[in-house]
N, C-alpha and C positions, 0 to 999 in steps of 0.2 A: 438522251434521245427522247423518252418519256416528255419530258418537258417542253422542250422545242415543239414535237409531233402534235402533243396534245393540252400542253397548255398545264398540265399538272404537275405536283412535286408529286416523286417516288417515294415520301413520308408524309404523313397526317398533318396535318398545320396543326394539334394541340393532341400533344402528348402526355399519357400519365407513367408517373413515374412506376418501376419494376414492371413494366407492360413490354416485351419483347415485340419490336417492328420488325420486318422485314419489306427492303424496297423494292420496287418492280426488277425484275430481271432483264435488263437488255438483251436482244436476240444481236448475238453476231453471227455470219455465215458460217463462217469456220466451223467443220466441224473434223474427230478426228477418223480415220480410215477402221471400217469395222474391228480389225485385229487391235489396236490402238485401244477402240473405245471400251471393247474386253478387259482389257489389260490394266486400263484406268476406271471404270467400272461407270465412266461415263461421254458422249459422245461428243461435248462441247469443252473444249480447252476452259475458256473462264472458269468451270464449277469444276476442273480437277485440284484437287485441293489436297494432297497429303498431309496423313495422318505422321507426325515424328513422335507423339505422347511427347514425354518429360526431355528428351532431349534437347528442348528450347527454349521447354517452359521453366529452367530452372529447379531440375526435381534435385534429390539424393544424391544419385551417381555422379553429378557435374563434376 
């Protein structure tokens, strides 16, 4: 959408290496219903993101 809108990439055209980017964040309308957004500790679906620790990542316990 960044793109389109404004002509821009959501990443720097020249990147240096172990430099942490972050890209623009799209806004979507969607957002979730106050009790929801409590609950997920945030009010827009795309940035809910659950935490599983090592149960994914291939820890010990597998």
């Amino acid at each position: 959408m960044i793109m389109e809108s404004y002509g821009i990439s959501p990443l720097p055209k020249n990147t240096a290496e172990a430099m942490a980017y972050v890209p623009f964040q799209q806004y979507e309308d969607k957002t979730y219903s106050p009790a929801q957004a409590l609950e997920s500790g945030t009010a827009y679906p795309v940035l809910n993101k659950p935490f599983f620790g090592s149960k994914y990542a291939g820890g010990k316990d597998d």
